[in-house]
N, C-alpha and C positions, 0 to 999 in steps of 0.2 A: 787341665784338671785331671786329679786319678779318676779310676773305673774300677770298678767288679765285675770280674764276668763269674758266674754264678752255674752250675751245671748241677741243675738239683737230681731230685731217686733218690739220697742216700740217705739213710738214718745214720745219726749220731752217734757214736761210741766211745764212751775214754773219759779221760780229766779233762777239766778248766778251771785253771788256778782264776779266784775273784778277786781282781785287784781293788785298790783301796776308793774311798765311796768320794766320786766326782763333786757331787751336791753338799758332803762333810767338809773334803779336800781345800776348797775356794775358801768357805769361809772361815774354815781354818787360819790361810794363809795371813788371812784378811787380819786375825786377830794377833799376827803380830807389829801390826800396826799403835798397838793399846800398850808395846814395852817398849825400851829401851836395851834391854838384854835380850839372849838368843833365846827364840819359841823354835825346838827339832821338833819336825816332822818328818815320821816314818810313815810306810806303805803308802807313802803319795802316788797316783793314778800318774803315768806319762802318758796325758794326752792335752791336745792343743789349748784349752780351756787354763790347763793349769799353767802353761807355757806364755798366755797374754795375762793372767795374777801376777804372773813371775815380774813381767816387764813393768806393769802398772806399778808394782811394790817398790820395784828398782826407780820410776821414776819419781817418786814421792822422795828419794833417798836413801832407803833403809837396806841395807846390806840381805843380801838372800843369796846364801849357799848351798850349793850341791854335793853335799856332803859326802856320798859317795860317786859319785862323779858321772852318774848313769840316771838322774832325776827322781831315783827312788825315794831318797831325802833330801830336806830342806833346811836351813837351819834363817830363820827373819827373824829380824830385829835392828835397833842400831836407831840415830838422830833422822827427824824428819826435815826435809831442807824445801822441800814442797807439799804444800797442801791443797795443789789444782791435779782433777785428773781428769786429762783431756779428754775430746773428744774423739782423734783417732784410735785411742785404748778403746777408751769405755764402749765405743759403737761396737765394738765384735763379744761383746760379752752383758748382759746384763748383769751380772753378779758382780761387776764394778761398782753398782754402788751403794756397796756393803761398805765402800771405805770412806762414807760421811760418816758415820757416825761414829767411828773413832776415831777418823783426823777432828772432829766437830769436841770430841770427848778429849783428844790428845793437847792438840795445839792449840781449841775454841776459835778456831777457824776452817772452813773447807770452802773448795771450787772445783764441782761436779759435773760434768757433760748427765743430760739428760741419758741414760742408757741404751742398746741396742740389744742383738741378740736375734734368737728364733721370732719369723714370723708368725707368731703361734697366736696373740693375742695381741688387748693392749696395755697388759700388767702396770697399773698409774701406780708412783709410785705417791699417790697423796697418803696414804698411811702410814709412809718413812715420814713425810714430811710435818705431819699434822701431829705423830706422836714423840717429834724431835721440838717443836715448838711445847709442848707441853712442858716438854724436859728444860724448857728455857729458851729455847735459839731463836736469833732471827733467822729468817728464812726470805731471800727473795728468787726468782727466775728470771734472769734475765739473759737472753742472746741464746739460747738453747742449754743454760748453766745453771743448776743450785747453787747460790749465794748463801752461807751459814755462818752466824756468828752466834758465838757466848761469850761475850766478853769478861763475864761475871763466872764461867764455868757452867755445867750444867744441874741441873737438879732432881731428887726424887720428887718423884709425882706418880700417880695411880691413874695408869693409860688403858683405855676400853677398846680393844680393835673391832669394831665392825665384823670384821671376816678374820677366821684365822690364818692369816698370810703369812709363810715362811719367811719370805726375805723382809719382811716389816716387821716378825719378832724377831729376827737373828741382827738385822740394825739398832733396833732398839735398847736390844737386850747388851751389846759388845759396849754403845754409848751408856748406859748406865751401869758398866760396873765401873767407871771413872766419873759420876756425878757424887753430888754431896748428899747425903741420904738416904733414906729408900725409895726404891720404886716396885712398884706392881705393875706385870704385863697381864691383862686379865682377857680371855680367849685368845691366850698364844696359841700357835702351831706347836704341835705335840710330836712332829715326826722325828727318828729315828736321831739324823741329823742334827736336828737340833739337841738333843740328848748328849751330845759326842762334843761337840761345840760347849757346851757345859760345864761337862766334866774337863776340858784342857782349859777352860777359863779358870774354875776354879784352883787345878794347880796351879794357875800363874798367880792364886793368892785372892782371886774375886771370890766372893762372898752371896752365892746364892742359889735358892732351892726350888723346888716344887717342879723339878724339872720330869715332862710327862705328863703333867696335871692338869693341862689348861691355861695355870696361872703362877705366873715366874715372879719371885721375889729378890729382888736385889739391894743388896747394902754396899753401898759406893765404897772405893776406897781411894788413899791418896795416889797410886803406883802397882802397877802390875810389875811380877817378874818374870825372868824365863822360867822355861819347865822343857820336858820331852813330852811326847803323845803319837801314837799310834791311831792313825785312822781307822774307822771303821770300816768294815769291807760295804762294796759297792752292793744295797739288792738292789740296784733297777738291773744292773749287767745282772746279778744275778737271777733275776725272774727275767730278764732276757733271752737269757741260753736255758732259760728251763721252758719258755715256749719254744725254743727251737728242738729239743730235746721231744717237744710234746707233738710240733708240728713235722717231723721226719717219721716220727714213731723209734722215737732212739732209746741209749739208757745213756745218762752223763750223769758222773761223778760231780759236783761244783767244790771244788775244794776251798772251804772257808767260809763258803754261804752260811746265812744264819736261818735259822726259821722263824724266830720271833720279830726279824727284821722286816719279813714277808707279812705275816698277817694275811690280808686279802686276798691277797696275791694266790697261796698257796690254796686257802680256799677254794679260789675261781677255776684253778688249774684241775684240782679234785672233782669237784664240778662238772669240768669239762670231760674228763675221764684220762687225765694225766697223775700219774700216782709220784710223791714227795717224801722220800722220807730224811730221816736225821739219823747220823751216824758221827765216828769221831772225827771224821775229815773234813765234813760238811752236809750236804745235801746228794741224794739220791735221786736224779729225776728219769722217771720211763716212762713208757707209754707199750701197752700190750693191747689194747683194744680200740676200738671206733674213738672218734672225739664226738663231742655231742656240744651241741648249740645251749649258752649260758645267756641269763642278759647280766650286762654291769651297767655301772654307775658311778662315775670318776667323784669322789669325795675328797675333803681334809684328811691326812692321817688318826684312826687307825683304818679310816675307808677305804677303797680301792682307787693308786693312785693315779692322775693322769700321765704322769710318767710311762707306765705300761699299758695307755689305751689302744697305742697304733699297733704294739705288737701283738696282744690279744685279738684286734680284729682280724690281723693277718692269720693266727691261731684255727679262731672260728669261720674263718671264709672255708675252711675245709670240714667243718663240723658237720654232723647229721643234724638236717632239723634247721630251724631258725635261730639266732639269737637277734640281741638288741642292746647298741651301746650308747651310754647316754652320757654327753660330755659336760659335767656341771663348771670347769674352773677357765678353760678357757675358750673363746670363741671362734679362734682359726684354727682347730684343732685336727679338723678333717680331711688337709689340703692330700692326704697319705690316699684318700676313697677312688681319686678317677685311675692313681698308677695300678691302685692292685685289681680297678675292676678292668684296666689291659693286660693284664696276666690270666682273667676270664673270671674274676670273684663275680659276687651277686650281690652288691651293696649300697643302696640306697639312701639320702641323709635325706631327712626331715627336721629341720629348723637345726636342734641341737641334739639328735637324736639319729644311728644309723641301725638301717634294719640289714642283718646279714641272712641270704640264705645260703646255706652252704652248698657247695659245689663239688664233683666226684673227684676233682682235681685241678691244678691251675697250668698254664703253659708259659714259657718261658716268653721273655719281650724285653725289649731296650726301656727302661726308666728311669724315672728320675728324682731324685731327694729333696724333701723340701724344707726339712725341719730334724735337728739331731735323731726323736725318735723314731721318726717315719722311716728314717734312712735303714732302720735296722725292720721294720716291720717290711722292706723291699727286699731285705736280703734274707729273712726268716718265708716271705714266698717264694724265693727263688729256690731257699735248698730243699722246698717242697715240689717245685713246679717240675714238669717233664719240659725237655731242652735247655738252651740258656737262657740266663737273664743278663741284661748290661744295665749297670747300675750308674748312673753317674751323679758327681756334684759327689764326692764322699767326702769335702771338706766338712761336712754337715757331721756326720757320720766319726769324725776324728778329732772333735769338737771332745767328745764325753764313752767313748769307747778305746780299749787301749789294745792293739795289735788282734784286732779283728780276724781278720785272714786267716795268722796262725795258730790263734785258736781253735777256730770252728776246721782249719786241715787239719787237724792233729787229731781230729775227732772224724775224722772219714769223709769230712768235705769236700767237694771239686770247686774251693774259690780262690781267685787272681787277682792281683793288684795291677791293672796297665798304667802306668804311668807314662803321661803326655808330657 
């Protein structure tokens, strides 16, 4: 497995180009599952995530091109000649099984492996399945499989989620712009993503609104077509390299960043005493003074997401003062607390709740990745810490991050890739 050797002191200076948004990217791909003609996608992320979609889509049948021959672009579409997707796909990804609900919409049939992924929780997916039955399906589980039929097609129907869950409205929502009718997604997930996913459904011709609102309205149609779409840029990388930006005391350029994609995010970072601003290339992030100790609270979007909880605590392990973070969405989310508290943090969990008190500075030490964003909350204390850090497991890490290394060198960084 690779390493990072990590050789912190240095504050950050310079550009980082934000490549295209991992979380957009997937279900994007996913959705051209729902044509028979070509769905291009531009500013696709190359990282590993998007590289097991690739393979999953391929094994369903559908033609997926590399347009320009460097994984930037993609072009899906084409006949489905299978509607199982296994369980050695699906186990390295959870966002596999995004593709029930348009093989379930396409062909009214699918055969799903139960999904894998970050041990980060135990994200059930009973509110894919409970608001795909609404829409019509049968549904059984058997052997570690979702079993899905419509024999009849699917249908509108006015579905209530419990919790606003991304991947339960982004399921739900791809399966009913191919039902007959209308449907209501009523407390959809409202983030960013979802937004973008949207807008490239509806140029392939679907038919629906209220996107941002809470509550998604779709009018089925009989055939999606192709279209082009342009990813959204990435903010988790982007509020990524803006706490590394915060935690060096650097200044970086984010070229592409958005700010309205941030929200909380930029908040928190202000908060802390990292200054953000918006210009024509993108985002402006410094840091000229102390950092100061914040609490958060991982929310639904437009809250603060859990996405950037591990980086922020590595953030505030060097803050003045106490903070306190408080992980609402999922329940292994802390497994990031005993590596950074061997680089000398001060960080405590109680139940679902960690208390940080910040520390005059962290030391370098061999660790280890446990989950995609811990992996970067180990490398954001590393280029804070005095000595090295050895970072290992970065499969975790190359999962949802794209050319790590030469970014954060290109910005004054001392980090390595060893490859074993």
């Amino acid at each position: 497995m690779d390493r990072f050797i990590i050789r912190g002191g240095r504050p950050l200076r310079g550009e980082i180009v934000i490549g295209g948004a991992k979380n957009a990217g997937l279900k994007l791909m996913v959705a051209g599952l729902l044509t028979a003609e070509r769905l291009v996608l531009t500013n696709v992320p190359r990282i590993a995530d998007i590289a097991t979609m690739r393979d999953l889509l391929i094994q369903h049948g559908v033609a997926v091109e590399d347009v320009n021959g460097d994984g930037s672009a993609y072009a899906v579409g084409g006949e489905i000649t299978s509607t199982e997707a296994p369980y050695d796909i699906v186990s390295k990804m959870r966002a596999s099984i995004l593709v029930l609900g348009p093989l379930l919409a396409r062909c009214r049939e699918a055969r799903v492996s139960l999904p894998g992924g970050c041990a980060i929780g135990t994200r059930p997916v009973d509110m894919h399945l409970k608001g795909l039955e609404a829409l019509g399906a049968e549904i059984r589980l058997e052997n570690g499989y979702i079993n899905a039929r419509a024999p009849e097609g699917l249908i509108g129907e006015r579905i209530i989620l419990p919790f606003a869950s991304v991947g339960a409205t982004e399921n739900l929502l791809m399966a009913a712009t191919l039902a007959k009718g209308r449907t209501e997604i009523v407390n959809a997930a409202r983030e960013p993503e979802i937004g973008d996913l949207v807008a490239c459904l509806n140029k392939m011709g679907a038919r629906i609104s209220g996107s941002g609102s809470g509550t998604l309205v779709i009018d089925g149609v009989e055939a999606l077509q192709g279209a082009e779409h342009r990813i959204m840029p990435d903010r988790i990388e982007c509020g990524t390299y803006a706490c590394a930006a915060g935690i060096t005391g650097g200044d970086v350029r984010l070229v592409g960043g958005r700010l309205d994609d941030l929200g909380a995010v930029v908040r928190t970072l202000e908060e802390a005493g990292v200054e953000v601003t918006e210009d024509e290339k993108g985002l402006r992030v410094r840091r000229t003074g102390a950092l100061r100790g914040v609490d958060i609270m991982t929310e639904p979007y437009p809250g603060f997401p859990t996405d950037m909880q591990a980086q922020f605590m590595a953030l505030l392990s060097v803050a003045e003062g106490a903070s306190m973070v408080t992980e609402t969405i999922f329940e292994n989310r802390f497994m990031h607390v005993p590596e950074l508290n061997r680089m000398g943090a001060r960080i405590n969990v109680h139940g679902s709740s960690a208390i940080i008190r910040g520390v005059h500075a962290l030391s370098g030490a061999p660790v280890m990745a446990t989950d995609l964003r811990a992996s970067f909350s180990l490398i954001l204390a590393g280029l804070a810490a005095h000595g090295e850090t050895i970072l290992s497991r970065v499969y975790h890490l190359d999962r949802g991050y794209e050319a790590v290394e030469r970014k954060l060198a290109a910005c004054g960084a001392n980090i390595e890739r060893v490859r074993e």
